[in-house]
N, C-alpha and C positions, 0 to 999 in steps of 0.2 A: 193204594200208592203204587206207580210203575215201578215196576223193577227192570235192568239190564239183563237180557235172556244170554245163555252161552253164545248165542249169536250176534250177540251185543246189539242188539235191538231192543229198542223201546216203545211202548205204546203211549200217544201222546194221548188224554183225554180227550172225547169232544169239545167239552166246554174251552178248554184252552184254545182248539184251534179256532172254534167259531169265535172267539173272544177278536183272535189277530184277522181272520178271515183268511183260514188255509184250509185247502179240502185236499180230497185223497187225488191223490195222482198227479199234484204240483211236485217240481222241484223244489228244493231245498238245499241250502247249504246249512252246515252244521261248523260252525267256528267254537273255539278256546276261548272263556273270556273273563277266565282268572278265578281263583279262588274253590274250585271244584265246580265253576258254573259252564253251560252253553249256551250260545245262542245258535239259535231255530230263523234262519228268514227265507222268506220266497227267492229261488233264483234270480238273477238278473238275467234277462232276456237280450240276447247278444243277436246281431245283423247278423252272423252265421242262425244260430236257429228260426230265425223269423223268416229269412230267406234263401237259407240253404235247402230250400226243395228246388228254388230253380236252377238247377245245378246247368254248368256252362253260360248262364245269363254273362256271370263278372269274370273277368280273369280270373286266374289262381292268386290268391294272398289279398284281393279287393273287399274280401268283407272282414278278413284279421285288421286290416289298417281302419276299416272304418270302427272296426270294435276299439282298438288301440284312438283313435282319435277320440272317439266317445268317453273315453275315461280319464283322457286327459283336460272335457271338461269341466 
């Protein structure tokens, strides 16, 4: 059974991740979702990190608004 280390880290079993399809070195968000539970999901992959290598490609604030429109749909 995982336990919460001083560092408040937890070890997820293999089986769980392989179950959703998470491997080591994915991000993750960790959300509240009531009752002493959380949820665990892959990151959402946002127009800054897919192509924020090309730095100087877009103006400044060009891939914030493309993230912000993305969400809005």
């Amino acid at each position: 059974m995982p336990r919460i280390s001083a560092k408040n880290q937890v070890t997820i079993p293999v089986a769980a991740l392989e179950e959703v399809g998470l491997h080591a070195g994915e991000q993750v968000t960790v959300e509240a979702a009531g009752d002493g539970e959380l949820r665990v999901r892959r990151a959402a992959l946002t127009f800054k990190d897919a192509f924020g290598v090309l730095t100087g490609a877009y103006p400044p604030g060009y891939l914030d608004q493309l993230d912000a429109e993305d969400e809005q749909r």
